[in-house]
C-alpha positions as CSV (number, residue, x, y, z in Angstrom):
1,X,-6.8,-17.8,23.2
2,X,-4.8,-21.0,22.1
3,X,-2.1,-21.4,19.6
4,X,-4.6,-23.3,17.9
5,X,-7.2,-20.8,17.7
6,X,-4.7,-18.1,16.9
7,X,-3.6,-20.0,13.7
8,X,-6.8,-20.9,12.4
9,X,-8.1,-17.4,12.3
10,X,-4.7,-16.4,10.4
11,X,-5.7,-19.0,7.9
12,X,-9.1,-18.4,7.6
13,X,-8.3,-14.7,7.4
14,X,-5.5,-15.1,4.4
15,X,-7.8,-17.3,2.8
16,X,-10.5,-14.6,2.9
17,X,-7.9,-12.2,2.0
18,X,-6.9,-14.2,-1.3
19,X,-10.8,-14.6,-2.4
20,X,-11.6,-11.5,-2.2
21,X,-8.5,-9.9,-3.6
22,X,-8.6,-12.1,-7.0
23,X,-12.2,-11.3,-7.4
24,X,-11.3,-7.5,-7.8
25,X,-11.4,-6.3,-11.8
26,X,-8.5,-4.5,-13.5
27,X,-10.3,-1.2,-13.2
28,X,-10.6,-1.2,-9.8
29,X,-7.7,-1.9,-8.6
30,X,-6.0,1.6,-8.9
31,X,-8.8,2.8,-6.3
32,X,-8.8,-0.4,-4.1
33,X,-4.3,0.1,-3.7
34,X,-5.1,3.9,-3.4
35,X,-7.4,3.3,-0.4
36,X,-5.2,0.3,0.9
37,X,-2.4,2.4,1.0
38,X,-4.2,5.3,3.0
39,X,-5.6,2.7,5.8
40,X,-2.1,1.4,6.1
41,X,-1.0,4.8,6.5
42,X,-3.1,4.5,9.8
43,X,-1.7,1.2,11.0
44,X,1.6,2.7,10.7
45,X,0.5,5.4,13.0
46,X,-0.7,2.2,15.3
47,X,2.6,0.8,15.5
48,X,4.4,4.3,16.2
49,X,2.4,4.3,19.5
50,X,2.7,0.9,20.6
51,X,6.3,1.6,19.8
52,X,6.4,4.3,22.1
53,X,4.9,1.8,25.0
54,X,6.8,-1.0,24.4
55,X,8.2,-3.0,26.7
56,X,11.9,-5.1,26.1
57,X,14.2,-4.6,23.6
58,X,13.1,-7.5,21.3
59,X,9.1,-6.3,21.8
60,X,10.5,-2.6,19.8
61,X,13.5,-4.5,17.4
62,X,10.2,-6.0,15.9
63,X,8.5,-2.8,15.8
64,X,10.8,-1.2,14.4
65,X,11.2,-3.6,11.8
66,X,6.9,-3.9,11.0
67,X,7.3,-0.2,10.6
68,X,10.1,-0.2,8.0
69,X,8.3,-2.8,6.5
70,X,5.0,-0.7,5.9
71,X,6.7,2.0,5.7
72,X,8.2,0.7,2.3
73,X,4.4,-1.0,1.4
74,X,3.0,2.3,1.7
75,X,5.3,4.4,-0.6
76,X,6.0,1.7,-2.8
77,X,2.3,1.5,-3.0
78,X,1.9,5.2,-3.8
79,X,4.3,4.9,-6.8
80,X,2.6,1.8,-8.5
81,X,-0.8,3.8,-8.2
82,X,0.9,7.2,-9.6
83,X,2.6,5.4,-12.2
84,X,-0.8,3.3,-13.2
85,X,-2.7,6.7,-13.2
86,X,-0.1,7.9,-15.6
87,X,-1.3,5.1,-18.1
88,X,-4.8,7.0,-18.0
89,X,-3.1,10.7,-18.7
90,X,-3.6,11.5,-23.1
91,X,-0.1,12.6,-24.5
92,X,0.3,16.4,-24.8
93,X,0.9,18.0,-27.7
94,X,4.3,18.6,-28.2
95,X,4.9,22.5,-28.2
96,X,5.2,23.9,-31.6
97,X,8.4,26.0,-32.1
98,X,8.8,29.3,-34.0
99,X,10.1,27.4,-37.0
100,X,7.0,25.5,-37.3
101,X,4.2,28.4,-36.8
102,X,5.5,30.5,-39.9
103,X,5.1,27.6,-41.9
């Protein structure tokens, strides 16, 4: 393919990308990050095994940056979706002491 075809479908597809994405309601998008997170999980897997395969030094500098990169995405990800999840925990009672239960 030509450059030209190359960077109309990278258009297209972050146009796509952005629809979709800001058609998502609030309550979904715990689940949507949750599952987000996991399939990136597997990209990073992909890149650990092109790494392995690469050829030239700039070819794996890039790599190896794409999978810090992601690496970060996917546990920063995790956190954001734990800490929203939090939101939905009730409070727990606090325990009463001693004092209190003779009362």
């Amino acid at each position: 393919m030509d450059i030209m075809t190359d960077i109309a479908i990278l258009v297209l597809a972050a146009w796509v990308g952005f629809e979709v994405i800001s058609k998502v309601p609030n309550t979904l998008h715990t689940p949507l990050m949750s599952g987000t997170n996991a399939i990136h999980g597997i990209v990073l897997m992909g890149g650990l095994l092109v790494l392995s395969s690469a050829a030239g030094a700039l070819n794996k500098l890039l790599l190896v940056i794409a999978i810090t990169f992601g690496t970060i995405n996917v546990v920063g990800g995790f956190l954001v979706t734990d800490r929203m999840l939090e939101m939905f925990k009730g409070k727990r009672p606090e325990p009463r002491s001693e004092e209190d239960a003779g009362k």
